[in-house]
C-alpha positions in Angstrom: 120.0 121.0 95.5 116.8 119.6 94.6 115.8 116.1 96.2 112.9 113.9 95.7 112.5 111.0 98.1 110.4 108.6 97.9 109.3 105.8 100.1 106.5 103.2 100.8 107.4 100.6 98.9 107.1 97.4 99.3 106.0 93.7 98.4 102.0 92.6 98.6 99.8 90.3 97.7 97.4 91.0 95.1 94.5 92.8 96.6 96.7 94.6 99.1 97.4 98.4 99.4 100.3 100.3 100.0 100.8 104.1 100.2 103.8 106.2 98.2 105.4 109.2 99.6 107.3 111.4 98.2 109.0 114.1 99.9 110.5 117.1 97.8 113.4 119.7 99.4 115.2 122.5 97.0 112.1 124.0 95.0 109.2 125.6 95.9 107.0 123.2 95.7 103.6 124.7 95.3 104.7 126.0 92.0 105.2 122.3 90.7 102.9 119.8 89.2 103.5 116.5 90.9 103.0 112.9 89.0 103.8 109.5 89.8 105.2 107.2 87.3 106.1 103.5 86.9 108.3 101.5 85.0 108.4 97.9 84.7 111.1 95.8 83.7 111.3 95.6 79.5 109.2 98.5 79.4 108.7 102.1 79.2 108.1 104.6 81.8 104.5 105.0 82.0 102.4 107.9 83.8 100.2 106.5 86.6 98.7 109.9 88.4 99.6 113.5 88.2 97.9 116.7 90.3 98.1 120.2 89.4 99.5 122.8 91.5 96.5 122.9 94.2 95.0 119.6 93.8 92.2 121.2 91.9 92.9 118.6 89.1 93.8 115.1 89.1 94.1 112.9 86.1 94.6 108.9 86.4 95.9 106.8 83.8 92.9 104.0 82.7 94.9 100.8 84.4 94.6 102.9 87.8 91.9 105.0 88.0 88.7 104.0 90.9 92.2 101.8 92.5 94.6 104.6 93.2 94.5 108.3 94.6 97.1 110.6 94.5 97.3 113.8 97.3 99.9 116.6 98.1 100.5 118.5 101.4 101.9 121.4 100.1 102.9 122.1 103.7 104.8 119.2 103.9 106.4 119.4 100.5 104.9 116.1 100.3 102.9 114.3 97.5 101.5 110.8 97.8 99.8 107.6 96.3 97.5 105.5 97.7 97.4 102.2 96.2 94.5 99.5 96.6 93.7 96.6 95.1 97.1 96.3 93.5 97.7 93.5 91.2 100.6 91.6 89.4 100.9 94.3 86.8 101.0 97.2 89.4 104.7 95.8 90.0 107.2 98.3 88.8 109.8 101.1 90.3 107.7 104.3 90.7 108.9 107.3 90.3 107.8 111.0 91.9 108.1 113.8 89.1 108.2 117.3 89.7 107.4 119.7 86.9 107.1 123.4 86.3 106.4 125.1 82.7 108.7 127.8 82.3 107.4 128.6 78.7 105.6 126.4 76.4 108.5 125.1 75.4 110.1 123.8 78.7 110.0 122.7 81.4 111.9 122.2 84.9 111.6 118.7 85.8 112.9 116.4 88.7 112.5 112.6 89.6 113.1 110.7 92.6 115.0 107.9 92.6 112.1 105.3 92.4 110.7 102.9 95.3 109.7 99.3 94.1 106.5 98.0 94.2 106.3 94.1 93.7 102.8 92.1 93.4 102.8 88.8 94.5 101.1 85.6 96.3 
């Protein structure tokens, strides 16, 4: 049975930092691409960070990027997501994604069950 777990949430004022973990059981991991995504409430599920298989690439969505770093320990079966300088419209469940190309045409995917993030003075 696959399992994604994350934790690390949290409530922080703006400017704080927090740091998302997620920890993955039932796949090999180092086959799988790992993102992070967030969804606030009213809105769509947005893609905040992904890393490739080895870390060798890392793509940021704009809102993020030079504010949050995501890692894996593919020892650990862990990925993660460092958070600074958070603001208001950081808040939002995030979600750990796990996903492996089997063709072109699919793909094996997982979530976690989301942690929540809340932004707040």
């Amino acid at each position: 049975q696959v399992q994604l777990v994350e934790s690390g949430g949290g409530s922080v004022q703006p400017g704080g930092s927090l740091r998302l973990s997620c920890t993955v059981s039932g796949l090999t991991f180092d086959w799988y691409d790992m993102s992070w995504y967030r969804q606030a409430p009213g809105k769509e599920r947005d893609l905040v960070a992904s890393i490739s298989t080895d870390a060798g690439s890392r793509k940021y969505a704009d809102s993020v990027k030079g504010r949050f770093t995501i890692s894996r320990d593919n020892d650990k079966n862990a990925v993660y997501l460092q958070m600074t300088g958070l603001k208001p419209e950081d808040a939002a469940v995030y979600y750990c994604n796990a996903r492996f190309a089997l063709s072109i045409w699919t793909s094996d995917i997982y979530w976690g069950q989301g942690a929540q993030v809340t932004v707040s003075s």
